[in-house]
Every structure is written in C-alpha cells, then in structure tokens.
C-alpha positions, 0 to 999 in steps of 0.5 A, spaced: 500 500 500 505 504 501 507 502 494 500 506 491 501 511 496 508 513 493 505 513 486 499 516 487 503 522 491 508 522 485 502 524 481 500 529 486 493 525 488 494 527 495 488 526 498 489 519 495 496 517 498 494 520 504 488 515 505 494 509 502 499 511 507 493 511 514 491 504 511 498 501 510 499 505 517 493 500 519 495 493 516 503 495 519 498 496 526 495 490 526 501 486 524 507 489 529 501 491 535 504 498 535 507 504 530 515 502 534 517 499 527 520 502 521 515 501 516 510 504 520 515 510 522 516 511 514 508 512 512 508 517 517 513 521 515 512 520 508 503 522 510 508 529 512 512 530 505 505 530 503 503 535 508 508 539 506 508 538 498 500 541 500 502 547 504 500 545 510 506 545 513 503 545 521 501 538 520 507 537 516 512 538 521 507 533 526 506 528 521 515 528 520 517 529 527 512 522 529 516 519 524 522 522 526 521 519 533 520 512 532 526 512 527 531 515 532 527 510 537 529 504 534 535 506 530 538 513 533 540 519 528 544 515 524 538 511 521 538 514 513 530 516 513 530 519 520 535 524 516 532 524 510 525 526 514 530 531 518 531 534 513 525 536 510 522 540 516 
C-alpha cells in the first residue's frame, strides 16, 4: 500500500496517498501491535512530505517529527530516513 501511496503522491493525488499511507499505517498496526517499527515510522513521515508538498506545513512538521521519533527510537540519528525526514522540516 505504501507502494500506491508513493505513486499516487508522485502524481500529486494527495488526498489519495494520504488515505494509502493511514491504511498501510493500519495493516503495519495490526501486524507489529504498535507504530515502534520502521515501516510504520516511514508512512508517517512520508503522510508529512505530503503535508508539506500541500502547504500545510503545521501538520507537516507533526506528521515528520512522529516519524522522526520512532526512527531515532529504534535506530538513533544515524538511521538514513530519520535524516532524510530531518531534513525536510
């Protein structure tokens, strides 16, 4: 799903990738109990980039810095996607 979320942003179906990414956010939910996980950090954080791609940059900055702190939860500030969600804020 976060596959088609990506496609549907690069064609800047944005409502579209945003419902894609809250689904795939859900099916990661039920198959690791929590969001404490890689996959579930990167959808919320690409649901950011979305934001951001939008102009709405208040629900950005929430939606980057969740997905931001998992990652640097789980794999510190070194983690490649946690720099590269720092980096769009």
């Amino acid at each position: 799903m976060t596959y088609l979320a990506n496609c549907y942003k690069s064609l800047k179906e944005y409502n579209e990738a945003i419902k894609h990414y809250d689904e795939a956010i859900e099916v990661f939910r039920g198959c690791y109990g929590n969001d404490h996980n890689h996959n579930t950090a990167v959808a919320i954080g690409n649901i950011g980039l979305v934001y951001k791609d939008l102009g709405k940059l208040k629900e950005a900055r929430e939606y980057l810095n969740l997905g931001k702190k998992i990652l640097k939860d789980l794999y510190g500030e070194e983690c490649p996607d946690y720099q590269y969600f720092n980096q769009q804020l």
